[in-house]
N, C-alpha and C positions, 0 to 999 in steps of 0.2 A: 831827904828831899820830899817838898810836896807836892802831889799831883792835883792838879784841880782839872774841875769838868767844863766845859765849856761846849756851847753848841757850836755843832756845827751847821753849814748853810746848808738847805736842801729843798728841792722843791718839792712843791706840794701838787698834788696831781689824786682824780676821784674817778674812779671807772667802775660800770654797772655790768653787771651779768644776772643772769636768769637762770636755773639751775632746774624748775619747776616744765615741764616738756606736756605734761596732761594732768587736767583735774582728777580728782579722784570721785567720781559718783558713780552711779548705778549702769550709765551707758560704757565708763571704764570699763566695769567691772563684768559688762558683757564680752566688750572687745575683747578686752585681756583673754578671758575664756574662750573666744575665736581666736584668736592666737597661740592660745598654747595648744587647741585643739588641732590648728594647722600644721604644729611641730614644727617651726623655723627657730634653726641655731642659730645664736645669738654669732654675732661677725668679733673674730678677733680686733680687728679695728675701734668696738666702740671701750674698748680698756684703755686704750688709748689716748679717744677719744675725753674719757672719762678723769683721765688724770693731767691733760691739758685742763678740763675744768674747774679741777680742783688746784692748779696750780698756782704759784703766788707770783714767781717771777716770770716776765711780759717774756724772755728771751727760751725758757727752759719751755711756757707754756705754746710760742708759736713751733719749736721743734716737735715737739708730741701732738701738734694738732697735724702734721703736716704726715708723720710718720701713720696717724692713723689716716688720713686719706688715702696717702700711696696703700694701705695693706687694705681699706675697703672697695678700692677698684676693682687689685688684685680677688680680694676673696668674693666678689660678686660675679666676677668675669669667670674666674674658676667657679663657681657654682649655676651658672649660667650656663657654661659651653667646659665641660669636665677636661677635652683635649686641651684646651687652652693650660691647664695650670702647670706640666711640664715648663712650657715656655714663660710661664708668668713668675714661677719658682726657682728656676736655673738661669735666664737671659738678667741681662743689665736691663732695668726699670727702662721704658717708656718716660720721657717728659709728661707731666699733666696734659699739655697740650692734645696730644695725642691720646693719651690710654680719655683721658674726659673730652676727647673730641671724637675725632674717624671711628676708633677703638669703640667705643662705646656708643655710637650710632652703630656703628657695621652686625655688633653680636646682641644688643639690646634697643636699638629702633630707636634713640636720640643721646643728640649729646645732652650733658650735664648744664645747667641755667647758671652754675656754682662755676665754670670751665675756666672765665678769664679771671675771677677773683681767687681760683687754685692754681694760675699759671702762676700770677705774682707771688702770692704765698710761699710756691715753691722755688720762686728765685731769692726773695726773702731767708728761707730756711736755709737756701744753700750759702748766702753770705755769710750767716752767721754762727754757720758749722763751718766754714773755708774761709772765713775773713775774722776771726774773732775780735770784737771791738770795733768793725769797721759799722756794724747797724746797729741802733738803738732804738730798743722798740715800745714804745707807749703802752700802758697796761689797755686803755680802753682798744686800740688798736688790735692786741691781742687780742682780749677778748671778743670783737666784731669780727676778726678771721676764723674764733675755733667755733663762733655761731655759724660763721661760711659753711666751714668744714662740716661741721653737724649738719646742715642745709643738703650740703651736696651728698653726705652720707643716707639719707633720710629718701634723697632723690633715688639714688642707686637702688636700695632696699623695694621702693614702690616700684622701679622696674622687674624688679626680680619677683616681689613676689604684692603682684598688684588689688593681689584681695584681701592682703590684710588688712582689716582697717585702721588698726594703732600705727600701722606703719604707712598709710595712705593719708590720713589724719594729719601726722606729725608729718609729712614733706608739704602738704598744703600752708602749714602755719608758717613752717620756717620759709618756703615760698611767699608767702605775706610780707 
């Protein structure tokens, strides 16, 4: 028997992402050495972070964007207020709503700009870890939530440590 190839239909769909966060010149090249001179660890969140961005598929890429913002609440809030992290590492998650609303006014002086486009997000990520098939999700889509999320992660950081300026910098732009 012969097999032949045949197309099949599918749509066609073009989505842009940005991967580039800071030029590299000499005022970088300051910061960065204010930066490392201030000794801030890097947040488990932004590995996360980091392999949403690199990822291909729209469904796999908004789960790991969402997983890195519930862990950069978490590990800014624990590093923030140190008693907190029992409760942040042992309790059932806060909704978004809350850990990037009340939560994060009460122990860092405002909510997140990022709060309603992480509420949806994370109703988002839960259909489609608890509904499988039930959401479809658009690459460009994707990508515009894991820039949210970069956004909101960027925000968190300049609350926490508000003299860095790569990290004061970078919440300005993705606020832009």
């Amino acid at each position: 028997m012969l097999f032949r190839s045949r197309d099949v239909p599918s749509g066609t769909s073009i989505s842009w992402v940005n991967f580039s966060s800071q030029p590299l010149n000499d005022q970088t090249q300051q910061s960065v050495q204010e930066s490392l001179t201030l000794d801030h660890t890097p947040l488990l969140a932004m590995r996360h972070l980091h392999r949403a961005k690199l990822e291909h598929m729209p469904h796999h890429k908004w789960i790991d964007a969402t997983i890195a913002a519930e862990l950069a609440i978490k590990e800014v809030l624990a590093r923030a207020k140190p008693d907190l992290e029992p409760l942040l590492v042992n309790m059932q998650s806060p909704p978004f709503s809350k850990l990037y609303g009340d939560v994060l006014a009460t122990y860092l002086g405002e909510e997140s700009p990022f709060r309603k486009r992480l509420i949806t997000g994370q109703e988002v990520r839960n259909a489609l870890v608890h509904r499988p098939g039930a959401e479809q999700i658009d690459s460009q889509e994707a990508n515009d939530y894991v820039e949210a999320v970069e956004g909101a992660i960027f925000h968190l950081l300049s609350l926490l440590y508000p003299k860095d300026p790569l990290i004061v910098e970078a919440r300005y732009r993705a606020d832009a």
